[in-house]
Residue, then its C-alpha position, 0 to 999 in steps of 0.5 A: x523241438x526234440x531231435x529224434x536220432x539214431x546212429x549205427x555202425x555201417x557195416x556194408x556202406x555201399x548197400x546203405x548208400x544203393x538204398x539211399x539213392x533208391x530214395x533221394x539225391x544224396x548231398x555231399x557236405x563237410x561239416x566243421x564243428x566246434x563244440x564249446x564248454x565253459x572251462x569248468x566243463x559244465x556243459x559236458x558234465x550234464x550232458x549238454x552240448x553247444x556247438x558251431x558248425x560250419x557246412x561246406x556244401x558243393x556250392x554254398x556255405x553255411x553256419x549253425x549255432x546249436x544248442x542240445x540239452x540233456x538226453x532225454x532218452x538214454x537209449x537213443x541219446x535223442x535231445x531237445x535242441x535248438x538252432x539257428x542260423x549265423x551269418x558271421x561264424x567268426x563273429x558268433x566264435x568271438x561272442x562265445x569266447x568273450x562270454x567265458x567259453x572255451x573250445x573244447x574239441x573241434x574235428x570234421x566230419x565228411x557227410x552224404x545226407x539224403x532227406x525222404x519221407x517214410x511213415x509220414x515223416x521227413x527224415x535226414x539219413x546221414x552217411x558219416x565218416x569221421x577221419x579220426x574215427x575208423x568206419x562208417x556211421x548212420x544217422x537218421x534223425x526227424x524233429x518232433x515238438x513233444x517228448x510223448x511223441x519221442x517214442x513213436x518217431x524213433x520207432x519209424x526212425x529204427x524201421x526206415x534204418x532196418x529197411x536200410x539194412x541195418x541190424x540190431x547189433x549195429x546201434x550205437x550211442x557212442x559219441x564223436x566228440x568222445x571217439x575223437x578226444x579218445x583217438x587223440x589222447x591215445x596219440 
């Protein structure tokens, strides 16, 4: 599967969030994620990303073993991805780092998610707020099986987030796992 996303910079949150609820019951989630890389930093280097994460719902908690390959569209940063399940996220640590993986950067972000069809297809707006990084961001995303249809997906993706109010100038394929190395860097 092929994860069709787009992120933008929210510039007036609290319209984006009127407009959400106009179409869904947002979830409020924190997501703890742990992004693992061999410690020749390989992974990252192909732009490859394997990840834990761990999601603290409001009654419930649950983990996600992710693996994301290489962009195959630059513009976008969309990626084939693959993900599972894991009952026992400390165990899936210990599988990783018994396999030669190293942590190379864990960070938590604070999550509204609101899922809504549009264009007949179902699609996951995120609100984000990453507490090392300053504003707020969008993400929309929906799987598609295929890379020909990749481009149509985030065609209907970037017109659900224009009716959302977001520009042209808001996009962004800036990374957290990025920002957040940075800010702690400049530390």
């Amino acid at each position: 599967m092929i994860e069709a996303e787009l992120k933008a910079r929210v510039q007036n949150p609290e319209y984006v969030m009127e407009q959400l609820e106009r179409m869904a019951e947002g979830r409020v989630e924190v997501y703890q994620d742990t992004y693992y890389d061999d410690p020749s930093g390989r992974l990252d280097a192909q732009d490859q990303e394997l990840r834990v994460r761990t999601i603290h719902g409001t009654t419930s908690t649950r983990s996600i073993l992710t693996y994301k390959g290489s962009r195959i569209d630059p513009e976008s940063g969309s990626k084939p991805e693959h993900e599972t399940r894991v009952d026992n996220p400390e165990a899936v640590h210990a599988l990783l780092q018994e396999l030669g993986y190293v942590q190379a950067i864990a960070f938590e972000k604070r999550c509204l998610n609101y899922e809504f069809s549009s264009r007949g297809r179902n699609l996951l707006a995120t609100l984000v707020q990453v507490p090392e990084i300053d504003g707020t961001f969008l993400e929309v995303e929906t799987m598609v099986p295929e890379q020909q249809e990749l481009s149509s997906a985030l065609d209907d993706v970037r017109s659900a987030m224009g009716e959302l109010g977001i520009r042209a100038d808001d996009f962004t394929t800036e990374l957290y796992t990025e920002a957040v190395a940075a800010r702690r860097a400049a530390r």
